[in-house]
N, C-alpha and C positions, 0 to 999 in steps of 0.2 A: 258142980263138976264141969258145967260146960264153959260157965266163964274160964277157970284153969285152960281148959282145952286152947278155946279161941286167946288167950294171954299168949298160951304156951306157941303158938300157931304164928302171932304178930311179932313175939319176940325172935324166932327163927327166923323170921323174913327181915326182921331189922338187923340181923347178925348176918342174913347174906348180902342185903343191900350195904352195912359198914364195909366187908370183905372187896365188893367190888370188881372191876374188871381192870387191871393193868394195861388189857390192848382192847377197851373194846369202845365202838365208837358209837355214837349218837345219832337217831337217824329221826327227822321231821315227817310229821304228814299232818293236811287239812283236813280234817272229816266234815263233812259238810252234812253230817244226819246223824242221829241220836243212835247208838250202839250200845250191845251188851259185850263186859268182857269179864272171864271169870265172875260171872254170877251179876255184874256190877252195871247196871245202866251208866253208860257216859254219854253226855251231852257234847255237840256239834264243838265242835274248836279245833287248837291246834295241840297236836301232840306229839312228844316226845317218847322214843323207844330206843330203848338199851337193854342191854345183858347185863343182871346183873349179879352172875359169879361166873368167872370161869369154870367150874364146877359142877354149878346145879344148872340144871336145864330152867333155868327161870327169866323171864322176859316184865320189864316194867314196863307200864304204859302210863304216859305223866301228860294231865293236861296243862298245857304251860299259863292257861288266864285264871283257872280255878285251884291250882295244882294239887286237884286232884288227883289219886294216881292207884293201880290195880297191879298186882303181883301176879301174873299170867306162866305156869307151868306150860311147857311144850314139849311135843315127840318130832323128830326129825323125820320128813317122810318127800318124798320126789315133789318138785315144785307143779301146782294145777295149770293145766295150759293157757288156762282165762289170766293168772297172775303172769305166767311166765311169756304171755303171749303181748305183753308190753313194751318186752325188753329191756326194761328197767325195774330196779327195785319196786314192791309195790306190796302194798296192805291187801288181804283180799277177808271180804265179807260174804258170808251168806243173806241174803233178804229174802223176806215173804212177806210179801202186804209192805207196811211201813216199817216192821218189825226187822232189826239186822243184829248180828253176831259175828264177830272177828271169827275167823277160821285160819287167817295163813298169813306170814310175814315173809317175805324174800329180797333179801340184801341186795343181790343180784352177781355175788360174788362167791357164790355156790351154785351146784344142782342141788340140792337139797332146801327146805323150807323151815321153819317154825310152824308147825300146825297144832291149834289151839282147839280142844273139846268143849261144847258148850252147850247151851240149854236150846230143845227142840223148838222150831222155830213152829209156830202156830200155820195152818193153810191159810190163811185169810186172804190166798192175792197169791199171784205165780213167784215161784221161787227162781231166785236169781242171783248169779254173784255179780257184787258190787267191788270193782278196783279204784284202790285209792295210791295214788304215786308217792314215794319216799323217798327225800334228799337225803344227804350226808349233812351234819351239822359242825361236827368234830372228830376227830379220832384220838383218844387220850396217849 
């Protein structure tokens, strides 16, 4: 039964990634530290972030040298002042110790964010957020 589940779970996420976004654009970022997202350890590289339906509130995260890639659900909620405090589009992280988690995406062409739920981050080390700057790559 659980294989079914998680089949049925990969094949909805392949049906919204075919669907697409007609206007939606591509935005780069460097991470330079190992990160969790939706459950998922990702490794230091560059990465790619898109919408991927107009539709569902769903955000891909694609690493462009491993192309690995994470199906990240988000809720809309006011941009943190640490991300918005760049002035430019920007990834923001939670960290504790060496341990970090995606928390927030901002285009920079809203107030509002992509904020991302994630797994409690251990105390082992002062907790901090981590910004990481996002370019435009394309817009379809």
């Amino acid at each position: 039964m659980k294989h079914l589940t998680i089949n049925s779970m990969l094949a909805a996420a392949a049906v919204v990634l075919a669907a697409g976004s007609a206007s939606a654009q591509t935005l780069k970022a460097d991470v330079p530290f190992t990160f969790q997202a939706a459950g998922v350890v990702m490794t230091p590289g560059t990465y790619e972030i898109r919408n991927a339906s107009n539709t569902a509130k769903f955000v891909v995260l694609r690493n462009t040298d491993t192309k690995n890639s994470v199906l990240m659900v988000y809720s809309s909620a006011d941009v943190s002042k640490e991300v918005k405090s760049r002035g430019t589009p920007a990834l923001g992280f939670e960290c504790s110790g060496a341990r970090c988690a995606i928390r927030e995406i901002w285009t920079g062409a809203e107030s509002a964010s992509y904020r991302f739920k994630g797994p409690k981050l251990a105390s082992d080390g002062d907790t901090r957020i981590a910004t990481i700057p996002l370019t435009v790559v394309k817009a379809d």
